[in-house]
N, C-alpha and C positions, 0 to 999 in steps of 0.2 A: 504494500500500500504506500503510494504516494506525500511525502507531507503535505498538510496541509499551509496555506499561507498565515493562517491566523494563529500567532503565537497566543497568544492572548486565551483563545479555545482551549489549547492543549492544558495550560496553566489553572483554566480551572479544574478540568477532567482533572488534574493531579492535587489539585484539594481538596475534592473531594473524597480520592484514595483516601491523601492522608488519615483526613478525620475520622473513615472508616477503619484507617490501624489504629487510633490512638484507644479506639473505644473498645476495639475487638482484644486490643497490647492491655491495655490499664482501664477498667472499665470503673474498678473501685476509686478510682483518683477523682472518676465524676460524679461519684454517689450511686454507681447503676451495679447492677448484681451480673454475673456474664450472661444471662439472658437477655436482659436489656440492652448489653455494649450489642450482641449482636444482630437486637432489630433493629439498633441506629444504624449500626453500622448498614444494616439491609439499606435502608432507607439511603444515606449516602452513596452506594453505591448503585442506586437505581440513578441516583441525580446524574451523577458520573455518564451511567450507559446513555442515560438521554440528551447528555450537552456531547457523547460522539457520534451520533446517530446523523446530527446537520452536516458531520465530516464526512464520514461515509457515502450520505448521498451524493455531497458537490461531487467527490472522486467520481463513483459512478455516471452521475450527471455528463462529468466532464469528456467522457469518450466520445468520438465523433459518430460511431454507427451504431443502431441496435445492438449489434453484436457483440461489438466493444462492451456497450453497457450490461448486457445480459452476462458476459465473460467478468465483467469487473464486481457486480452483481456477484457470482461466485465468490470470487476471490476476498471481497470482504465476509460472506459469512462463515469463511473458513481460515479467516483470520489470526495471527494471534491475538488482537487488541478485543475482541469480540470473545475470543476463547476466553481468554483471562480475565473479563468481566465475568462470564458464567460461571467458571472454577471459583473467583472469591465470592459471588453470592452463594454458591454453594455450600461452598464451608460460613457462610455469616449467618446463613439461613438454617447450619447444623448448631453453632453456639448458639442462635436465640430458642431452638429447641431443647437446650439443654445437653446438647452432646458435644463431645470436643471439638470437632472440625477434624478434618482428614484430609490431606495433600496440600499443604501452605502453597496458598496461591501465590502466582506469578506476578500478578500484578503487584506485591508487596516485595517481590525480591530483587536483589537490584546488582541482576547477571547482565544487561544489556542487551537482553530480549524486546525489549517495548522502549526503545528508546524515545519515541517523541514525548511519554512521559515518563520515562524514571528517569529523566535530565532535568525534570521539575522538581518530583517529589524527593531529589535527594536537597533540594533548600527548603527547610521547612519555616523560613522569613514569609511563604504563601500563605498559612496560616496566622500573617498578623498586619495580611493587607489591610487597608480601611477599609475596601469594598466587599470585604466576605464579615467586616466586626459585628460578632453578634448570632453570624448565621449560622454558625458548627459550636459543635463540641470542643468548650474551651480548653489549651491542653495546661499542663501545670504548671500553677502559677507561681513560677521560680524568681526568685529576688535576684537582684546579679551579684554576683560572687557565690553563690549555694556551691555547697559542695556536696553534689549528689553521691550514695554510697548505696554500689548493690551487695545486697545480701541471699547471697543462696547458694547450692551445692554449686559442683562445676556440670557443666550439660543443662544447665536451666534455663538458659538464652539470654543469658546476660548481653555475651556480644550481638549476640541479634537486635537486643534492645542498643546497642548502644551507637550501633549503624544510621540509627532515622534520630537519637537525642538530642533534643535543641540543648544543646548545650555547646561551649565554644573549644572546653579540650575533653579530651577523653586519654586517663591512665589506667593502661591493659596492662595488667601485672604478665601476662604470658608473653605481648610485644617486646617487654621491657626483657625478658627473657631471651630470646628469639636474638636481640640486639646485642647482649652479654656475650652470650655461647659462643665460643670458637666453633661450635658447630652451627651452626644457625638455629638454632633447635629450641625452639620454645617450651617443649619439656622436658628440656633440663634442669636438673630440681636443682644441682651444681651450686647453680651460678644465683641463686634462690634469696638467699643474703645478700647481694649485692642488687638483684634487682629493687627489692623491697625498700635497700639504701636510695636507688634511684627511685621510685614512687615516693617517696617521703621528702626528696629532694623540691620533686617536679611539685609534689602537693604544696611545700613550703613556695615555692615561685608562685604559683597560680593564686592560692590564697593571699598572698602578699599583693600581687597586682588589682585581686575583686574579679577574676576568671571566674567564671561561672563552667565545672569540671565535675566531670564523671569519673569515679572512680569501680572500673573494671575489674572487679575480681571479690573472693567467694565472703570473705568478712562476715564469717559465721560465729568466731570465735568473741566472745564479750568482751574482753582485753584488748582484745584490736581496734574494736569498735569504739571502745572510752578511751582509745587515745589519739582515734578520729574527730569524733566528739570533741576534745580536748584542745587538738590543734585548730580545728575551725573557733573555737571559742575566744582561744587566744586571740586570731585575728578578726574576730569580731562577725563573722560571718554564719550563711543559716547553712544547718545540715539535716540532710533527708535522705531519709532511706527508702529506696526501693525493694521488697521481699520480692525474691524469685524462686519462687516454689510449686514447681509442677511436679506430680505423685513421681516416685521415686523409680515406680518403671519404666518410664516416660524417660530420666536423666540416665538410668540404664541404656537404656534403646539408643537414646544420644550419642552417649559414650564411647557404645559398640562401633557407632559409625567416624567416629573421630581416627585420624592416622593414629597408628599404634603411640608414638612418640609424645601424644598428648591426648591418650587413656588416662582416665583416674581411676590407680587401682580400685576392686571394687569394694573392700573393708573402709577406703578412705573416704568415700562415696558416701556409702551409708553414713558413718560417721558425721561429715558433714551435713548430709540432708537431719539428723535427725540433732543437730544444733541449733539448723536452720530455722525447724518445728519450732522450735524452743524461742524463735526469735519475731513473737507476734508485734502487730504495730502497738497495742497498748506497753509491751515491753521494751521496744524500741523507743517510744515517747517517755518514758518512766528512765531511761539510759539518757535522754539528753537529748532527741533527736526533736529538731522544729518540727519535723512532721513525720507519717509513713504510709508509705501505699503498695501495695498488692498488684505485683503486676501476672497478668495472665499469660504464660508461653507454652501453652499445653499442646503445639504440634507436636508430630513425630521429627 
């Protein structure tokens, strides 16, 4: 398919993704329970299929003969941009039922399949146009300089969440790894101390500036956390927790599918998930935290 001329189109079709990940991602951050992120979500993502549908036709339109159109006709309803609307209302229309969704759609993943919009939805500054204030699902309401902090096993989609996070940095304890290792190897437990030196480093830079940063990695442990806590406190700034806790078969299954080199044993696994258990938002607020929220990553 053709681009279209009107950039302006594409950009909405990709805020309305958005809104539909924020709510389908974090549904408790809006007060909605996961049935409800995924009838908004349904609902955005119908907005979505019908602000491409004027594309669609012009392309169609645009052929000079019958044939052309009726060939072109084809060709978009077997599209990917049409496919991967029906795959994500699929899965939005399994979470507002009640079930977890199954096969994380395309339109939220950002391989370079759908480029006319996953070149939008990776700014998510579309979400704080003037012209959409008010009309979606507002996403969280982050002070600048927050120092976001996930909490949960490893395979629970931290990094998934931290790919689309308005947020300005993001420290991945496993990148910070990866960048250590003489091998390039991000799990490298090795070099583990020295990463953690550098995350502590980069936190002290970013907090001192009022960077508003994500902090990537499992922060299951209560010790770790009040001295997170701690450090934000010192520089005066908010910190919030995000739990990521999808059931423990689910971060299993994850696991499985990760290169060997950054498998988490599975004794360690457990272990962590059932810390994480331990680390509800009313406990997290009670530890220091300005807020806490629940975020949902229960694909395979």
């Amino acid at each position: 398919m053709a681009p279209d001329a009107d950039e302006n189109a594409w950009k909405d079709i990709a805020r309305e993704c958005l809104r539909a990940f924020d709510v389908i991602m974090m549904p408790t951050a809006y007060g909605l329970t996961p049935q409800e992120g995924g009838r908004i979500a349904v609902q955005h993502l119908r907005a979505g299929r019908m602000l491409l549908q004027p594309i669609l036709d012009r392309y169609v339109a645009a052929a000079r003969t019958p044939v052309g159109r009726a060939w072109r006709r084809r060709l978009v309803d077997r599209s990917l941009y049409v496919k991967a609307f029906e795959e994500a209302l699929d899965y939005a229309t399994g979470r507002a039922e009640g079930g977890p969704g199954t096969n994380w759609p395309t339109l939220w993943s950002r391989d370079g399949r759908l480029p006319l919009i996953q070149q939008h939805t990776q700014d998510r500054r579309l979400l704080d146009d003037e012209e959409s204030a008010g009309t979606g699902v507002p996403p969280l309401d982050l002070a600048p300089g927050t120092l976001l902090v996930a909490v949960g096993p490893g395979a629970a989609g931290k990094s998934t969440y931290a790919d689309t996070a308005a947020v300005d940095a993001v420290i991945c304890l496993d990148s910070l790894r990866r960048e250590l290792s003489k091998k390039r190897d991000a799990g490298d437990q090795s070099v583990t101390p020295a990463a953690v030196e550098r995350q502590n480093a980069l936190l002290e830079q970013y907090l001192s500036a009022g960077t508003t940063v994500f902090l990537d990695s499992t922060n299951v442990e209560v010790h770790v956390r009040a001295g997170l806590v701690e450090r934000a406190r010192q520089h005066g700034r908010p910190v919030v927790a995000l739990i990521f806790l999808p059931d423990l078969a689910t971060c299993r299954a994850r696991n499985r599918l990760r290169p060997t080199n950054r498998r988490v044993p599975d004794h360690v696994l457990t272990w962590q998930f059932a810390l994480a258990q331990e680390a509800t938002p009313q406990t997290l607020l009670a530890e220091g935290f300005t807020a806490a929220y629940e975020i949902i990553t229960d694909r395979p």
